[in-house]
KERO-777691 format. One record per residue: x, y, z of N, C-alpha, C, O, CB in turn; residue in three letters. Coordinates in steps of 0.02 Angstrom, whole numbers, padded with zeros to 5 digits, always signed. Each point is the difference from the previous one (the first is absolute). Glycine has a CB too. Layout:
% KERO-777691
XYZXYZXYZXYZXYZAla ...
% end
This chain:
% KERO-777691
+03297+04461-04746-00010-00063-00037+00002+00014-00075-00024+00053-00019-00046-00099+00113Unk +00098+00004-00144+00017+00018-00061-00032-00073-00046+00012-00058+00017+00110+00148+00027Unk -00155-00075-00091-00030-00046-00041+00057-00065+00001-00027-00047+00029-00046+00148-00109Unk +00137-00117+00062+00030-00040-00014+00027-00033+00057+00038-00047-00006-00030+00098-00090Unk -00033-00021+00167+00038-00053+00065-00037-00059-00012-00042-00008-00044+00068+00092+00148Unk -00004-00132-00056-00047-00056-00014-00052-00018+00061-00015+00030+00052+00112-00076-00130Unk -00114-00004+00055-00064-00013+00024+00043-00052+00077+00044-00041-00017-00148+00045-00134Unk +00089+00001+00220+00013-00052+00031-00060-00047+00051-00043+00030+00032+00157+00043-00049Unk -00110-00140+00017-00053-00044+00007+00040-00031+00069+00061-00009-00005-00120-00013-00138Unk +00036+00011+00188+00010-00055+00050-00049-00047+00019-00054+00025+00015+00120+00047+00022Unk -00059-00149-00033-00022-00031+00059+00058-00051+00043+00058-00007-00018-00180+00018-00048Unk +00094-00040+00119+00012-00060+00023+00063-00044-00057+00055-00026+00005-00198+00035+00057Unk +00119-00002-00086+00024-00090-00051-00010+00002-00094+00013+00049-00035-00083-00136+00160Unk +00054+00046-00139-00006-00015-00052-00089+00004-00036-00021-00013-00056+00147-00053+00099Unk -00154+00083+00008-00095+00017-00017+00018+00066-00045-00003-00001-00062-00083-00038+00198Unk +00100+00082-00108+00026+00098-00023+00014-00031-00085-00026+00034-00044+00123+00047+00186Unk -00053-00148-00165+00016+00023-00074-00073-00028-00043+00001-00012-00061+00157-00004+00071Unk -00213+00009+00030-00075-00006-00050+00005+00078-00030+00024+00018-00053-00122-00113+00139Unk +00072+00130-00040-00010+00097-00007+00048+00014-00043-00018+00038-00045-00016+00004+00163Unk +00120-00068-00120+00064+00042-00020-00017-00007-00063-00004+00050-00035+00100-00066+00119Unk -00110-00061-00117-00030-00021-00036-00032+00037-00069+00013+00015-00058-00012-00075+00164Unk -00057+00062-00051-00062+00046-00025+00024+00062-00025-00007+00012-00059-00071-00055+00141Unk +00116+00098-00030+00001+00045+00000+00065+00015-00065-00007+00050-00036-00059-00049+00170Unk +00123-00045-00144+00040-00015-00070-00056-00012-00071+00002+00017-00059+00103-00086+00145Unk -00139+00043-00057-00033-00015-00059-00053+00048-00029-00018-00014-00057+00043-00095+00096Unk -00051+00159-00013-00029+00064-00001+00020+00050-00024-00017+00033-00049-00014-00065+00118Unk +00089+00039-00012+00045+00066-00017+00062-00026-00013+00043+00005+00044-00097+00078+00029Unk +00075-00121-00150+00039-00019-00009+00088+00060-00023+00046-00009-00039-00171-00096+00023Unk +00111+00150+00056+00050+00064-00026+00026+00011+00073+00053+00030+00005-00124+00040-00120Unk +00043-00089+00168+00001+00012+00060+00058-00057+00038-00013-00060+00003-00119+00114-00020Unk +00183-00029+00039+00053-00039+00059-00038-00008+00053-00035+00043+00028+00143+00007-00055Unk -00102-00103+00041-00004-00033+00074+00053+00003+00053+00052-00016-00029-00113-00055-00031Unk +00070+00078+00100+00020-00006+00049-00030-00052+00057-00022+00029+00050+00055+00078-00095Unk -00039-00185+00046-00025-00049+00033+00034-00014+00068+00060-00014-00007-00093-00025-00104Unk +00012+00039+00176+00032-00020+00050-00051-00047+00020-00060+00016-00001+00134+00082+00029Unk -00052-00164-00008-00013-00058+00022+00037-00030+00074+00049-00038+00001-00071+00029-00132Unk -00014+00037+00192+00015-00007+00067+00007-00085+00009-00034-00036+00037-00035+00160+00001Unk +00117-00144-00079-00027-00086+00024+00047-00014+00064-00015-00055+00022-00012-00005-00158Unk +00067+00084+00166-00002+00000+00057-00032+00001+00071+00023-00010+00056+00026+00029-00133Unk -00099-00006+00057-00056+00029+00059-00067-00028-00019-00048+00013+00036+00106+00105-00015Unk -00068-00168-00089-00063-00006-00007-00044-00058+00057+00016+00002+00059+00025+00039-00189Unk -00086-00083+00111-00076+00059-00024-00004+00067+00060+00010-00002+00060-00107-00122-00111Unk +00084+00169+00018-00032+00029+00033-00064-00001+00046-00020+00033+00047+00084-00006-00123Unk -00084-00074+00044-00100+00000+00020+00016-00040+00049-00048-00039-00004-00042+00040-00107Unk +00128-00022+00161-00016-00006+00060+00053+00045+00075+00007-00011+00060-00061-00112-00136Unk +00076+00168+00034+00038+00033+00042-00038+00065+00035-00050+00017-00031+00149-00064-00041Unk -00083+00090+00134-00048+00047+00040+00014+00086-00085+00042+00023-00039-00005-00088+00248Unk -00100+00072-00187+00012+00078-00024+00051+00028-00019+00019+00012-00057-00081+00001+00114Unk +00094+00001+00013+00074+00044+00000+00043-00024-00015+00052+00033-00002-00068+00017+00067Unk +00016-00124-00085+00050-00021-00034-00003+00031-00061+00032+00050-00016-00026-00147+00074Unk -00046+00064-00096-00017+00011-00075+00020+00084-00004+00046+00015-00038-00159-00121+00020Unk +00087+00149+00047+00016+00081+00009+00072-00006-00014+00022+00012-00057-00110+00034+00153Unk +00130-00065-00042+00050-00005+00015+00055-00004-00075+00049+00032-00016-00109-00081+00140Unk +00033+00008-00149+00031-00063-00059-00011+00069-00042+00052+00027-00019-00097-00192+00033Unk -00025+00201-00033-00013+00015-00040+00038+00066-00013+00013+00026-00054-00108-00100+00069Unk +00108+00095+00043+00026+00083-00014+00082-00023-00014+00036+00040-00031-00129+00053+00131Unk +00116-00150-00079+00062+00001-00031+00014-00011-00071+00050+00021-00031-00032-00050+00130Unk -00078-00013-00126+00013-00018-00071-00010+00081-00038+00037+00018-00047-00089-00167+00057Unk +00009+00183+00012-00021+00061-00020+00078+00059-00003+00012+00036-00049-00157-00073+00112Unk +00180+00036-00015+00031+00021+00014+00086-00046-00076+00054+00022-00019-00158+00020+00182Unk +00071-00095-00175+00046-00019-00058-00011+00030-00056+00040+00032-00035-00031-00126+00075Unk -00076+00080-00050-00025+00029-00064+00010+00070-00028+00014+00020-00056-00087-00096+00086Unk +00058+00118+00043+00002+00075-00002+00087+00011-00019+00022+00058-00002-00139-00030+00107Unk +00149-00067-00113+00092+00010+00008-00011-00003-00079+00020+00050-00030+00057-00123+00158Unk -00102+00026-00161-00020-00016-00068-00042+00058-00041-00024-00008-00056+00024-00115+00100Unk -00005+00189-00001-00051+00035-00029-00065-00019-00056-00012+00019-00058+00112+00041+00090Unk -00139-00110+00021-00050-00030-00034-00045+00083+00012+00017+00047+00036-00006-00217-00010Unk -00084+00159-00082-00038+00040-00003-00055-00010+00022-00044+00040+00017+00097-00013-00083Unk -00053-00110+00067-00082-00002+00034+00034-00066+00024+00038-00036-00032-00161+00099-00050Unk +00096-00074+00160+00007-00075+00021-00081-00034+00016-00053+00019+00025+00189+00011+00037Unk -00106-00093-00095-00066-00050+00000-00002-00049+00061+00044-00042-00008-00042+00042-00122Unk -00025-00007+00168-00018-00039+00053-00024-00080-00025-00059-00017+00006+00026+00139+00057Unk +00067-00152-00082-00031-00078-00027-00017-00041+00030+00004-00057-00024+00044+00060-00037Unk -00074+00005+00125-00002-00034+00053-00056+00026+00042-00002+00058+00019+00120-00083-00030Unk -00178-00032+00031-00077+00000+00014+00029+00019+00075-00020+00053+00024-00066-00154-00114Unk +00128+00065+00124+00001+00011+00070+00059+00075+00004-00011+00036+00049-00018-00193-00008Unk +00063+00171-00069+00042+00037-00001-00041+00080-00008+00015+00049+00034+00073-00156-00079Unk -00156+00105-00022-00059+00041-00004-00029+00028+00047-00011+00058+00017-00002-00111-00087Unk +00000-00013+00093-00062+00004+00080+00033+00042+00043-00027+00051+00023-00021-00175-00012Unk +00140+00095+00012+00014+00020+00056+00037+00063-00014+00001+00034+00051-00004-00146+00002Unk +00034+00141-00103+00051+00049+00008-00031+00057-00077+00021+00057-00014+00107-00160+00086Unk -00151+00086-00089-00007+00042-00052-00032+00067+00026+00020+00042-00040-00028-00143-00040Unk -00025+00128+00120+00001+00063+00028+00082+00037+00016+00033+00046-00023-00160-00094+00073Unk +00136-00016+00018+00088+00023+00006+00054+00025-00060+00030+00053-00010-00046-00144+00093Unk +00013+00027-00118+00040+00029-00066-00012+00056-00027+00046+00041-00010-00039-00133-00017Unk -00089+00109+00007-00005+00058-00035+00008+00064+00038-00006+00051-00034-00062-00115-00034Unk +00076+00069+00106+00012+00051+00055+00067+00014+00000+00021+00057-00008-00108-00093+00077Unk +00128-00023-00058+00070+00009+00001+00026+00000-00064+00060+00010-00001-00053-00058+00103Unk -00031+00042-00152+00033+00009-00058-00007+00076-00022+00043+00028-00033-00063-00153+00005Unk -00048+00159+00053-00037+00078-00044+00025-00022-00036+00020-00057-00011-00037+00164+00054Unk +00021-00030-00082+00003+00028-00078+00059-00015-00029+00015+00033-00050-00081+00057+00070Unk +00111-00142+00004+00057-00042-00035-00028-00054-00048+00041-00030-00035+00034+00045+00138Unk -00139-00029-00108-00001-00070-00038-00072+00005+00007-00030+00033+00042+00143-00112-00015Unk -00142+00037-00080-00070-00006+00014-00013-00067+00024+00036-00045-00021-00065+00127-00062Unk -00022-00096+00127-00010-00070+00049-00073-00039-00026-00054+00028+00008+00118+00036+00115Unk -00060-00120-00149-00050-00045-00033+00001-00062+00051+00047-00037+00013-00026+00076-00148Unk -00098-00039+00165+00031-00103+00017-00049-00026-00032-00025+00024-00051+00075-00044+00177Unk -00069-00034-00096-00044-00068-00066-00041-00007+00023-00038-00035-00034+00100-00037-00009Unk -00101+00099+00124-00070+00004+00001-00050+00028-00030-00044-00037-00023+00083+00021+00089Unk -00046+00099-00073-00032+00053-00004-00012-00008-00106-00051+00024-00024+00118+00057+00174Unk -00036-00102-00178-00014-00017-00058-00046-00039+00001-00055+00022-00018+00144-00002-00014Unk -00084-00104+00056-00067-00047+00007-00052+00035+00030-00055-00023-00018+00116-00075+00031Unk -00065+00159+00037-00059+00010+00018-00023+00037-00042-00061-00009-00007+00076-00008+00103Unk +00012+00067-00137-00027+00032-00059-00032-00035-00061-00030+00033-00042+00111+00036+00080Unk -00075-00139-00043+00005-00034-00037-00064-00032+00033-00050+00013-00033+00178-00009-00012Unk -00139-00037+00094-00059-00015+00031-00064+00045-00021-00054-00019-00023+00132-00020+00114Unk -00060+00092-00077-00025+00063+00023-00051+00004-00073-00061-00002-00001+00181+00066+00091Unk -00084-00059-00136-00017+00010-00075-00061-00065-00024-00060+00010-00014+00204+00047-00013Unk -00107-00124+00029-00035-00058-00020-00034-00044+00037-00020-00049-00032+00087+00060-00031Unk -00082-00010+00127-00015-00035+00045-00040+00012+00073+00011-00016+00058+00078-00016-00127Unk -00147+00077+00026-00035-00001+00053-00065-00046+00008-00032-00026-00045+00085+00132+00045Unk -00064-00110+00076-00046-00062+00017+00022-00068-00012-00036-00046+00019-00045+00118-00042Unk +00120-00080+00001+00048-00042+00005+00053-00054+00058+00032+00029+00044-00061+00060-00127Unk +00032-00161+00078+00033-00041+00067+00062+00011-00032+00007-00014-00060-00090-00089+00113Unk +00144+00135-00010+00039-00002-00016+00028-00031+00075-00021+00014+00056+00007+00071-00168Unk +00087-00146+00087+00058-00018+00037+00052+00025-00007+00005+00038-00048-00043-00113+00053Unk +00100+00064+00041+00064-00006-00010+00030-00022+00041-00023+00001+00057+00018+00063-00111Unk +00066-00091+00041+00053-00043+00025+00062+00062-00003+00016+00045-00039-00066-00185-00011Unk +00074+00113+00113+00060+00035+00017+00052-00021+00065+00004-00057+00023-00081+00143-00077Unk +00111-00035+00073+00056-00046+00054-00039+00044+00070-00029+00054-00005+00185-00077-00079Unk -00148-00013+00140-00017+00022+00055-00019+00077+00016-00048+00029+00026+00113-00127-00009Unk +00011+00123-00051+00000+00060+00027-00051+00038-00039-00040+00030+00037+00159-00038+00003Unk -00131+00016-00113-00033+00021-00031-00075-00007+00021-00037+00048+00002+00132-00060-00072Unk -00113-00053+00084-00071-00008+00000-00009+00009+00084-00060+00010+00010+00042-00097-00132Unk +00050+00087+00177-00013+00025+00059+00005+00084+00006-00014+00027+00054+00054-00148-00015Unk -00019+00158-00094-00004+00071+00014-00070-00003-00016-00038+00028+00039+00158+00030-00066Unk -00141-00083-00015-00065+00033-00018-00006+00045-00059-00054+00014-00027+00039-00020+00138Unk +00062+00023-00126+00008+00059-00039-00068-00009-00064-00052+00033-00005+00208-00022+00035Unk -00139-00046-00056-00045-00007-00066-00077-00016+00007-00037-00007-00048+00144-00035-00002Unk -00130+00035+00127-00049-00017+00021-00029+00086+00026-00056+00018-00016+00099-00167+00042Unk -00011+00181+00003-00003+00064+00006+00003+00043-00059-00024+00056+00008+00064-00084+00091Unk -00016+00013-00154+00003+00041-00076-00075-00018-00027-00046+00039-00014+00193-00056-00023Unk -00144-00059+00034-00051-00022-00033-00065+00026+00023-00034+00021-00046+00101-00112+00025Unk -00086+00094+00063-00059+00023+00054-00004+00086+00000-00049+00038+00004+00076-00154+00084Unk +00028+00127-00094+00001+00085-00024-00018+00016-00081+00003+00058-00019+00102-00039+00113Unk -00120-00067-00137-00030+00052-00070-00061-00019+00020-00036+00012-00049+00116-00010-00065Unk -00130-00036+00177-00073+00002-00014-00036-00020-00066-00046+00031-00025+00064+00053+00101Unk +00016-00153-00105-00023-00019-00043-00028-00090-00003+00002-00044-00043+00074+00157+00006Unk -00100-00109+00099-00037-00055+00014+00031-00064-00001-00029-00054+00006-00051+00117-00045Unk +00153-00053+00029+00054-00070-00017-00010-00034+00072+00001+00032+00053+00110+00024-00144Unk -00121-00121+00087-00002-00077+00071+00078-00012-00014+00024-00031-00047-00167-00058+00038Unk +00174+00118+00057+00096+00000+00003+00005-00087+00048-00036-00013+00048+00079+00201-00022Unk +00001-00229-00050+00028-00036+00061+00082-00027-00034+00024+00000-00057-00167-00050+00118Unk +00166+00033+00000+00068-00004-00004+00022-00050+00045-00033-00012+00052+00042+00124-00085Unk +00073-00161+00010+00005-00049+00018+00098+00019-00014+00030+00023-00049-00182-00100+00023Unk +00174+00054+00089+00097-00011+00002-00008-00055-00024-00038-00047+00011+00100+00099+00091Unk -00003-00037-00151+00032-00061-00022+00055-00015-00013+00027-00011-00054-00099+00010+00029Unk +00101-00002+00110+00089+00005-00008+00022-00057-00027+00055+00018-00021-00030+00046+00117Unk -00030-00118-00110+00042-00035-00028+00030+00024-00072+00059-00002-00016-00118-00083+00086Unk +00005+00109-00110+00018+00033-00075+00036+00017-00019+00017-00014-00057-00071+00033+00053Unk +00097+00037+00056+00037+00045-00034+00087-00043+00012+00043+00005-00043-00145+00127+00069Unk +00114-00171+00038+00042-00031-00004+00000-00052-00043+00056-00013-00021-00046+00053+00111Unk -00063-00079-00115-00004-00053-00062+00018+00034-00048+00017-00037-00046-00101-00031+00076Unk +00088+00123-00044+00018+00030-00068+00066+00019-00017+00029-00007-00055-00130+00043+00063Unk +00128-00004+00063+00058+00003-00020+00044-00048+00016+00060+00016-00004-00085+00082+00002Unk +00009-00170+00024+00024-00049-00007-00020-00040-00057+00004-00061+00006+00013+00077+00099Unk -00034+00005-00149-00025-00036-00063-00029-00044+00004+00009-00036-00049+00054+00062+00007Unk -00112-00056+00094-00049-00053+00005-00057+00034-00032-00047-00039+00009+00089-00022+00097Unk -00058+00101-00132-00059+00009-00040-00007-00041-00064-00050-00014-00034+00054+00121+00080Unk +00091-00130-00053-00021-00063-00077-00013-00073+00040-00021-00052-00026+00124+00107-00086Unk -00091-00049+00159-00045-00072+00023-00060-00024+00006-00036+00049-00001+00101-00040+00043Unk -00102-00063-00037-00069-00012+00007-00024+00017+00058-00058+00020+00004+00065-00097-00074Unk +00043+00069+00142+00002+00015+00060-00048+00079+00013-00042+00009+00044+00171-00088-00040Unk -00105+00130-00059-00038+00063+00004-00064-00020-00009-00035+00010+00049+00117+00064-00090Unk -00116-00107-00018-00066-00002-00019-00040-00023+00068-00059+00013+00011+00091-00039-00143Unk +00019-00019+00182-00056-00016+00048-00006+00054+00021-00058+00020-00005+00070-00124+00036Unk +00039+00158+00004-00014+00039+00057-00034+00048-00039-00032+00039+00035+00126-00061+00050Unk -00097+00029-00128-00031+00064-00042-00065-00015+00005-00040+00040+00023+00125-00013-00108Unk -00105-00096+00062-00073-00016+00015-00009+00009+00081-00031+00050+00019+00019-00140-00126Unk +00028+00061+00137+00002+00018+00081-00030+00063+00011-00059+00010+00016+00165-00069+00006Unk -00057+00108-00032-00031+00052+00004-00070+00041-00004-00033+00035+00038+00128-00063-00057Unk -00098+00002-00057-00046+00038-00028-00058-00032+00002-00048+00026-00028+00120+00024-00034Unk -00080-00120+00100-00058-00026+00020-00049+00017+00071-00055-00024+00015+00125-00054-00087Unk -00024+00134+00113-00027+00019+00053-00053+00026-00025-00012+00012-00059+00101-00001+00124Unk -00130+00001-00007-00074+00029+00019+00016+00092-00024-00045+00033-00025+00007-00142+00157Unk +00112+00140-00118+00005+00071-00016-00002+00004-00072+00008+00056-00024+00056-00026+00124Unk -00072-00077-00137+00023+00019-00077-00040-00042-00046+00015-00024-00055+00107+00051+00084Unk -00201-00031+00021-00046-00040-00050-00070+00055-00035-00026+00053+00017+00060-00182+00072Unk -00043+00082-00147-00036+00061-00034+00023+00078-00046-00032+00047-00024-00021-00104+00125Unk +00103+00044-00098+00042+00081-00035-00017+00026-00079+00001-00037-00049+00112-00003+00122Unk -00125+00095-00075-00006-00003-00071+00069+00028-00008+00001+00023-00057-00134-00011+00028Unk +00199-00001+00062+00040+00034-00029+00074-00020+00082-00006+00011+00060-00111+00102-00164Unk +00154-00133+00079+00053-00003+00056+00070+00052-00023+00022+00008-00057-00068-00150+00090Unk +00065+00165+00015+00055+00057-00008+00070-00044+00038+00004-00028+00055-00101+00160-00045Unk +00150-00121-00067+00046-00032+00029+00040+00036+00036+00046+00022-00034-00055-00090-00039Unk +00010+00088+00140+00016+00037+00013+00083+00010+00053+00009+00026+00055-00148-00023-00096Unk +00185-00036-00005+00076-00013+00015+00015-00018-00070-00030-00039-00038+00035-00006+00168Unk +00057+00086-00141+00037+00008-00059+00037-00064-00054+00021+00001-00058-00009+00105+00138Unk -00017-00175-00011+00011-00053-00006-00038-00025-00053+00018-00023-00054+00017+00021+00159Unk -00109+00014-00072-00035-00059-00034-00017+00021-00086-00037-00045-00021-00026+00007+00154Unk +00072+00070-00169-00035-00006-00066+00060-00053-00021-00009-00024-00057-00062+00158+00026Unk +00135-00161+00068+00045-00043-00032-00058-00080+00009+00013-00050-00034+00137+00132+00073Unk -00184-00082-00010-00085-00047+00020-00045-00003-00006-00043-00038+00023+00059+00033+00019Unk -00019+00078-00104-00057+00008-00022-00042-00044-00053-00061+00008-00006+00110+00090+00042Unk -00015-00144-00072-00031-00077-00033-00023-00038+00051-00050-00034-00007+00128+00022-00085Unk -00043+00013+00149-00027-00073+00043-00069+00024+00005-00050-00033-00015+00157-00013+00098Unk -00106+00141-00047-00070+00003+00040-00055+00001-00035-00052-00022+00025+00097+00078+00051Unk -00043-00021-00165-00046-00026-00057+00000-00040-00011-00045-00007-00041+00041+00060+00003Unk +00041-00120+00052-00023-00079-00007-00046-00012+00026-00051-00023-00024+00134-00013+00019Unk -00063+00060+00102-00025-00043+00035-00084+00035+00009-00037-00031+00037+00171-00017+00021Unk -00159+00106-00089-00059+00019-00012-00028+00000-00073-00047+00035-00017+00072+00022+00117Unk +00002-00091-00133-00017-00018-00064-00042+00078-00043-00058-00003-00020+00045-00151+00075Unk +00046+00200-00060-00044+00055-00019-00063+00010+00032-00052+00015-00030+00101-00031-00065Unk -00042+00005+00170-00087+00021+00007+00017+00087+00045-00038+00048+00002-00041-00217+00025Unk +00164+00160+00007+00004+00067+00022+00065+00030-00032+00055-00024-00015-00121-00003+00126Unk +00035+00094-00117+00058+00043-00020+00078+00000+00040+00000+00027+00056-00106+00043-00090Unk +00151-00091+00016+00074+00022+00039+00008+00058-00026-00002+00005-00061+00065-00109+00075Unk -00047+00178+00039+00017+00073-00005+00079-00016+00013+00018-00011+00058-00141+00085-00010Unk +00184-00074-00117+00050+00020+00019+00015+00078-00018-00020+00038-00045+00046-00160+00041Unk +00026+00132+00071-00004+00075+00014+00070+00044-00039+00013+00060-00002-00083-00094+00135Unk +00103-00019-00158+00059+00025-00047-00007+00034-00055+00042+00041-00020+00001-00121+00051Unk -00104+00066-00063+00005+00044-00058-00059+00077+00022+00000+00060-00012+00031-00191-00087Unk -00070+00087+00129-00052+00076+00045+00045+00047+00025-00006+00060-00011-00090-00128+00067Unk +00147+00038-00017+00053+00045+00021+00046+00065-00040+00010+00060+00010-00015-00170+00049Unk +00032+00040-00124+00054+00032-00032-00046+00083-00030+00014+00059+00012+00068-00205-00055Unk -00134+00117+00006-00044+00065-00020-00016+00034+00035-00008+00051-00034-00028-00089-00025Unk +00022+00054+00120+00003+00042+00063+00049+00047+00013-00007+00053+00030-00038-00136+00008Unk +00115+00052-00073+00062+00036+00012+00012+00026-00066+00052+00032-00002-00004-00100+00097Unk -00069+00066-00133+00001+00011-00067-00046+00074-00030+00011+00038-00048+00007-00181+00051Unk -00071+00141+00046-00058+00075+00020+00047+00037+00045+00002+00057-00023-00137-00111+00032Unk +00182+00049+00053+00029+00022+00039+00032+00050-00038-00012+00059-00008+00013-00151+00080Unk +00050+00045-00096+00049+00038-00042-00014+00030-00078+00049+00014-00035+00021-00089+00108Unk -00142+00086-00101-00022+00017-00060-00002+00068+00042+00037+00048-00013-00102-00155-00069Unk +00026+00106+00124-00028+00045+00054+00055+00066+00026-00011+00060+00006-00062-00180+00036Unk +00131+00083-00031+00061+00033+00020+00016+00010-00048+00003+00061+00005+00028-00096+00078Unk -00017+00024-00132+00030+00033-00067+00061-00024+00019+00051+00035-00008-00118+00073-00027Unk +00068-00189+00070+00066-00034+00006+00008-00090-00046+00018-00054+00024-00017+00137+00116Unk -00022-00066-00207+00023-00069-00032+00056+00018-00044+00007+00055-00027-00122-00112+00026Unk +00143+00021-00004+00071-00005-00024-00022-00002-00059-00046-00036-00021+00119-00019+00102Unk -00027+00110-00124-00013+00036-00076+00060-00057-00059-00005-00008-00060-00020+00179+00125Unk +00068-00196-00027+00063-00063-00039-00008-00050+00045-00033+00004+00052+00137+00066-00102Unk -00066-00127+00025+00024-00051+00022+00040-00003+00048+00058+00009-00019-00078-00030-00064Unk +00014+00007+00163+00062+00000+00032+00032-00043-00003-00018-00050-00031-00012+00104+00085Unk +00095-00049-00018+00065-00057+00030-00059-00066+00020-00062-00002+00003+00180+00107+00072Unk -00063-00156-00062-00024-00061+00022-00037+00004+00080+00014+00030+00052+00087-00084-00135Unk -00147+00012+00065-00031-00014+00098+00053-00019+00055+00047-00035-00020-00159-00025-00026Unk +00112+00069+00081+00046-00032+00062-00033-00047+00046-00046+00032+00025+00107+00070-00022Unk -00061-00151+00015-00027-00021+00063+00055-00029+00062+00044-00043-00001-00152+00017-00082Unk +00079+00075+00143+00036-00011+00042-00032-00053+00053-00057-00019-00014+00108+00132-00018Unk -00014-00143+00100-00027-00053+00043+00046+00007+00058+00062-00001+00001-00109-00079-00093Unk +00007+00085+00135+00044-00009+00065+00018-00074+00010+00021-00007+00057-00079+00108+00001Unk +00058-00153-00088+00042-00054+00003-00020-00032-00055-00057+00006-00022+00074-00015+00136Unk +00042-00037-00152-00017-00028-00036-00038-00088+00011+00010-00042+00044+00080+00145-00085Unk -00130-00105-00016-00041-00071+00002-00001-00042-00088-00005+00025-00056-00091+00043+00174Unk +00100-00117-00103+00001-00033-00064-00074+00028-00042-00004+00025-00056+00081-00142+00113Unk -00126+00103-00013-00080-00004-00019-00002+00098-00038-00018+00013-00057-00046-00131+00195Unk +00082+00160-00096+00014+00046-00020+00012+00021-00072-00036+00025-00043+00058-00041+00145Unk +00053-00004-00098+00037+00008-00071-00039-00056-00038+00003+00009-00061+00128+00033+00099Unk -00166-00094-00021-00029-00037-00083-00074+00040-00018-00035+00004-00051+00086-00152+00076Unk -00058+00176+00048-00063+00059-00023+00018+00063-00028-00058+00020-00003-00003-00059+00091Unk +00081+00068-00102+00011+00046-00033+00009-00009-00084-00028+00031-00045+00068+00001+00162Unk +00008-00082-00121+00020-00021-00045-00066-00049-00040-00011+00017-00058+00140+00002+00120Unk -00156-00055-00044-00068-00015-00003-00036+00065-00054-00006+00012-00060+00012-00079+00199Unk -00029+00103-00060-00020+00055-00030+00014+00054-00067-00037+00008-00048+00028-00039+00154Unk +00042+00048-00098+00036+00061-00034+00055-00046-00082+00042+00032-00031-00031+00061+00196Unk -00023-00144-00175+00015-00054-00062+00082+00041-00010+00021+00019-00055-00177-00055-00024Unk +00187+00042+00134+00066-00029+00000+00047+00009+00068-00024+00006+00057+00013+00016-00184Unk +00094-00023+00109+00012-00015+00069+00003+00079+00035+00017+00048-00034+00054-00176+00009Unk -00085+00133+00084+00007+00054+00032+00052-00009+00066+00002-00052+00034-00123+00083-00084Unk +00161+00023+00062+00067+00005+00012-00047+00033+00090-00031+00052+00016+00142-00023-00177Unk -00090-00101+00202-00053+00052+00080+00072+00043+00044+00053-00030+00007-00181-00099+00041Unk +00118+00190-00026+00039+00026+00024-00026+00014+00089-00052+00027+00019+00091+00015-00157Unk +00018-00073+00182-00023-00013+00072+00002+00060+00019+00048+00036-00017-00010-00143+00044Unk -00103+00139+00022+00035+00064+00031-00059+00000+00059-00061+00008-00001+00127+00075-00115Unk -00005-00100+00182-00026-00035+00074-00008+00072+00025+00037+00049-00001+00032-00180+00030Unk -00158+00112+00003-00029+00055+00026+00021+00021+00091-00019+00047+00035-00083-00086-00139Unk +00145-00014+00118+00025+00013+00081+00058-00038-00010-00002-00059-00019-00109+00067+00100Unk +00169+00025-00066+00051-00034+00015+00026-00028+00046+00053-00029-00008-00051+00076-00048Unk 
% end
């Protein structure tokens, strides 16, 4: 691995460019390498071995790209494959996903503490973060609530509708997500919702977005490795196993200009 490879990020869809985001905006010397599975998304309701499945191929793109560290941008993608990946990647790349940062982050500011989160099926039926959380022994009251509609409202751009504010309230009016001093958003989607859900609690609970907790996570990784890029690299790339309108106005959105998406189909 050489200080100047770049950095590569995957999720699902269009949630992954919150973190890419972040992580441009941090380590602004650092190439991206973005793959966006919008072929296959959401993830958060597909089995395990799918997501595995999905994941070692995108890995297997990136690694062609001689990325140096791959980022996992994806809560269900975390949960389910991020052992797999890091295993199958070894000492080719270094492996980051977007849980294990929030729990460090918990870990630090939040003990004795009600903490929530929202997420997609798959994420919040592993358990995972309920099993992390309960492992620093720091007295945190964990509960958790799916909330598949979200991540498809987002990347269908109904989050600028009023239509979101209902289901968002919906949500967050259940019995799992009353009382919180602190909610974790925990799908890459939602900080693009992160105004509605501080609306709809008027500052009384904290929203934990995990994009910038993250990006700095990867930012110790590679201080750590003695892998941050010493110049400016080449341009970002973002790749997609199919193209989508919502896609390309997200990026472009994002990243304040146009970005050029290059297709590259994970099964032929």
């Amino acid at each position: 691995m050489g200080k100047n490879q770049p950095i590569g990020i995957f999720d699902s869809g269009l949630g992954g460019l919150t973190v890419a985001r972040a992580v441009k905006s941090l380590l602004p010397n650092e190439q991206i390498i973005y793959f966006g599975d919008s072929a296959h998304l959401p993830y958060g309701d597909k089995s395990a071995a799918t997501i595995q499945a999905y994941s070692i191929k995108i890995c297997d793109v990136l690694l062609q790209h001689k990325c140096k560290a791959i980022l996992i941008a994806c809560n269900s993608a975390s949960a389910a494959a991020y052992d797999l990946v890091k295993a199958y990647v070894g000492s080719k790349a270094e492996v980051v996903n977007v849980i294990d940062p929030v729990i460090y982050y918990l870990d630090a500011f939040f003990k004795r503490r009600r903490i929530g989160l929202i997420g997609t099926k798959q994420t919040v039926g592993s358990e995972i973060y309920k099993r992390k959380i309960e492992g620093l022994n720091k007295q945190i009251t964990f509960s958790a609530l799916a909330t598949p509609l979200l991540a498809p409202m987002i990347e269908e751009y109904f989050h600028k509708n009023e239509i979101s504010n209902q289901i968002i309230a919906e949500y967050l009016s259940q019995q799992e997500l009353s009382q919180l001093d602190a909610l974790v958003l925990g799908c890459t989607h939602y900080p693009l919702i992160k105004t509605h859900i501080e609306h709809f609690y008027k500052g009384a609970v904290e929203v934990i977005d995990s994009s910038e907790i993250v990006a700095q996570y990867l930012e110790r990784v590679l201080i750590d490795r003695d892998l941050i890029s010493v110049k400016q690299q080449v341009g970002d790339k973002f790749l997609v196993s199919d193209f989508t309108e919502s896609f390309q106005a997200a990026t472009t959105l994002f990243f304040g200009q146009n970005v050029a998406l290059e297709k590259h189909v994970l099964w032929e």
